[in-house]
N, C-alpha and C positions, 0 to 999 in steps of 0.2 A: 621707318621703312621708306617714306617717299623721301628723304633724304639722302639714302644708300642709293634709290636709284635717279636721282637727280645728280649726283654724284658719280654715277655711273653712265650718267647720256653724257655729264663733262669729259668725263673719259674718252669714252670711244668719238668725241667729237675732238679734243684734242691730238687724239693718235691719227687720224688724219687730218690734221694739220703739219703737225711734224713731217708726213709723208708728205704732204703737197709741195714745202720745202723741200725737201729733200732729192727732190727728181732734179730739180738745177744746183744745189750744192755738188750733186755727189757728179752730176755731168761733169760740172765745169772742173772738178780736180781732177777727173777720168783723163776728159777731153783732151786738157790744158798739159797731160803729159804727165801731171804730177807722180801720179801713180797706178800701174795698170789693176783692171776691176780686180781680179782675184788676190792680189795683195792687200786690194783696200778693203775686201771682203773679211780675208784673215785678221787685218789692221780690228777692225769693225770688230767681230767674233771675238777676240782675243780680248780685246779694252773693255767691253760691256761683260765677259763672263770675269773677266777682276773685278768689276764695280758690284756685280750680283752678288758674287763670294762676299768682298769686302762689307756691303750694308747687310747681307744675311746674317750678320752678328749680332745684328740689332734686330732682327724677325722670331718671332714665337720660332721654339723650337718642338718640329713634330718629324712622329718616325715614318718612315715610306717604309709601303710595302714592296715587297722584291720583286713585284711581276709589273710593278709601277715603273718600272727600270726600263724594261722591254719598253713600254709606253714611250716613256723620255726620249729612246733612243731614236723609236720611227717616228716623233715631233721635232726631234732635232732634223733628221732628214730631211722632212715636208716644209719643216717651219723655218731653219735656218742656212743647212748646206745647199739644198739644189734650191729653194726661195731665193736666198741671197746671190748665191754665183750666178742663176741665172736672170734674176734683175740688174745686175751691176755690167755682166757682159755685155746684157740685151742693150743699155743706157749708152753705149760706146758705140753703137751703132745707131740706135734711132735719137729720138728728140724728147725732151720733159712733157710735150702734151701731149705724143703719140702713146708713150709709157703709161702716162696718167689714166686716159681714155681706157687704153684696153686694160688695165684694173679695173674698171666699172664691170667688168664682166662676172666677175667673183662670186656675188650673190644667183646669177644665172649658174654657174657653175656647180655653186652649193646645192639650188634646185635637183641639176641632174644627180648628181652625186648620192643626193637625199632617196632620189627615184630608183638607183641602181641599187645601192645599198641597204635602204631602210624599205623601200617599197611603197616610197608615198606614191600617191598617184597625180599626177600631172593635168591639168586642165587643158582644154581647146586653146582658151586665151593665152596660157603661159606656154605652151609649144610655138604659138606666135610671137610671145617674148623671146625666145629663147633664140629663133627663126633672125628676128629684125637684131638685137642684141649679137650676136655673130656675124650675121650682115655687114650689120656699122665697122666689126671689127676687122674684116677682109677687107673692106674701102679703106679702111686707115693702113692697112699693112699692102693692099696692092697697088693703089694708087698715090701714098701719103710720100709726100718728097719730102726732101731737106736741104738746109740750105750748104752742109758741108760737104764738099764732094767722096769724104774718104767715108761718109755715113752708107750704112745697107739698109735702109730702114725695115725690108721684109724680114729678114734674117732677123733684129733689130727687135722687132714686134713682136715675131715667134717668140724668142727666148722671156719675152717681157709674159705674152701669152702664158707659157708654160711656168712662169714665176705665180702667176696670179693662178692656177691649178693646183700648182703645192701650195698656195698660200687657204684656197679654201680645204682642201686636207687640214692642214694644220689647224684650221679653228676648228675645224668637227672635233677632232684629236683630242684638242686642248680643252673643251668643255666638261668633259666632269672632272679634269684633274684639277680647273678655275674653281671648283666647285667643293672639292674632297681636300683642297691646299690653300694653304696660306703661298703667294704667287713667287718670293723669295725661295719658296720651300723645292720648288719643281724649276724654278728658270735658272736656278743657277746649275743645278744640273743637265739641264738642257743646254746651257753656252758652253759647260765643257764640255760634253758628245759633240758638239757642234764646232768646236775649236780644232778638238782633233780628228772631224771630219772636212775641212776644209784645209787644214794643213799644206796636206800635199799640193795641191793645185797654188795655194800664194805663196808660199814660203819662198821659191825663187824669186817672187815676182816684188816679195816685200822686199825684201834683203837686200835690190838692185836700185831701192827708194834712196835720191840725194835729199836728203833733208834739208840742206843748203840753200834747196829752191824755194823752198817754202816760204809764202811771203807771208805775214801777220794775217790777213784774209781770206787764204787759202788755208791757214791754220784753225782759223776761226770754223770754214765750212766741214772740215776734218771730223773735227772736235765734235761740231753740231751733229756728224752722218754716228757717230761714236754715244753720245750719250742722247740728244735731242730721237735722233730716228732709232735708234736702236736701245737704249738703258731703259729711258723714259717710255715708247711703244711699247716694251714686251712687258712691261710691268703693269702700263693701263689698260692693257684688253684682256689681262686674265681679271681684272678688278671691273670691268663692264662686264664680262660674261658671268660674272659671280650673282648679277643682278638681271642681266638682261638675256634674250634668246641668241642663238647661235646668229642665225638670219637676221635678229634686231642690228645685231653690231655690226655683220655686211652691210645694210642698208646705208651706213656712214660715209662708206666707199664711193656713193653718190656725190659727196663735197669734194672728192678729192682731188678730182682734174679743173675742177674750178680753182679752187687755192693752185694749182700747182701751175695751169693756163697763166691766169695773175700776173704770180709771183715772178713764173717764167718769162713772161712778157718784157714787165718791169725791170728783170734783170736785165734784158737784151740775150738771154739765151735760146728764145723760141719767137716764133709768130703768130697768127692765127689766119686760114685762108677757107675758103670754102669747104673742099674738102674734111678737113679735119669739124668742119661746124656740121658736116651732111652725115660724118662716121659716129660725132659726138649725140647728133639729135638721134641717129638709129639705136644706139648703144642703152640713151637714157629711156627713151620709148619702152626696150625690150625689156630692161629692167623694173621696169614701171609694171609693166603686162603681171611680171614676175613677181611680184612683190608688193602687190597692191593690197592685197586681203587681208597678209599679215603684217604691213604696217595698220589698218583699220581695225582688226579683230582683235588684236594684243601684240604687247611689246612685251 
């Protein structure tokens, strides 16, 4: 057991890494012209639900139940069509550590959600998390610049916002089916709802892709946003939540603007300036407020 769940912190600690990568791969093909987001989205969708199909020959085979269907299809929703379109859109407008940061929000989001929904009750302290944690994230989206001129970063931010909203849906969603499935059993079904819910919107946009352009390093980052952020992520967070709490695996989300700040940096795709340290120090505070008891009380 403490090896399943040792095994399971590698997890959810590795799926944000992939993602911290991934905020400058997926920019800089956007950016660069390669290819616009909703085609790279469909790209994305399309390549990772062949890879699911393809290794699900090799996963235990179990039967779903038919009301598990309806499930798959509003996880596709939350978890991949409007998740996906709208982080890939938002990234063509803002920056890798504006994107990053306001994913830190996730876990505050889970909170509410937890409150509206399930009816937990919320504390003094975690309404002031909750308070400075959306703070941080209007200084990042009202004030935060960039350096490209054609960048909107508010628009930019928004959209990234409403990516990390579906995305804490989607883990509520996703936890008893990590739970009642073996993760082949339920995600490849979920990349085909999710293939043919994204359709419409890339399909033009793929189609108009010269592959010509494509230079060996741009393929390279493709390839990574295809299997690295998306085969390899949907596959370890249902294998951490098999083990771990809903909220445990938010909590990860914490490393994620750091790797991605980094990495960003290093590539020369982003900077770091006051601001973004004033929007990052409120964001991690309010999560902190949020999240304190149940990282101390149990994982």
């Amino acid at each position: 057991m403490v090896s399943d769940r040792n095994s399971a912190f590698v997890a959810a600690f590795a799926v944000q890494v992939f993602y911290g990568v991934t905020f400058t791969f997926a920019s800089d093909v956007i950016k660069g012209g390669y290819i616009q987001p909703f085609g790279f989205i469909l790209l994305r969708v399309a390549g990772a639900a062949t890879l699911f199909w393809l290794f699900s020959m090799f996963a235990p085979k179990e039967k779903i139940d038919r009301k598990d269907f309806i499930t798959f299809f509003f996880a596709a929703i939350f978890g991949i069509a409007l998740n996906m379109l709208t982080f890939f859109k938002g990234l063509e407008f803002t920056t890798p550590i504006h994107a990053s940061v306001i994913m830190v929000v996730v876990p505050i989001l889970v909170l509410i959600m937890s409150a509206i929904f399930l009816k937990e009750k919320i504390l003094p302290r975690k309404i002031l998390g909750i308070i400075l944690g959306l703070s941080g994230a209007v200084v990042l989206s009202v004030y935060g610049k960039s350096a490209l001129a054609s960048d909107n970063v508010p628009l930019g931010n928004l959209l990234v916002f409403i990516n990390a909203v579906s995305y804490s849906i989607y883990i509520i969603i996703i936890k008893k089916l990590s739970v009642k499935y073996h993760p082949f059993t339920f995600i490849k079904w979920l990349f085909l709802f999710g293939t043919f819910l994204v359709l419409p919107f890339g399909y033009a946009e793929l189609s108009a892709v010269d592959w010509a352009l494509f230079s060996p390093f741009v393929i390279f980052e493709t390839l990574f946003v295809i299997i690295g952020a998306t085969f390899a992520t949907y596959l370890l967070n249902p294998l951490a939540l098999r083990q771990l709490k809903a909220s445990t695996v938010s909590t990860f989300l914490y490393i994620q603007p750091v790797i991605a700040g980094i990495f960003a940096i290093i590539m020369g795709s982003d900077s770091l300036n006051l601001i973004k340290i004033v929007a990052a120090t409120l964001i991690f505070a309010g999560v902190y407020l949020v999240s304190i008891n149940k990282v101390k009380t149990r994982t």
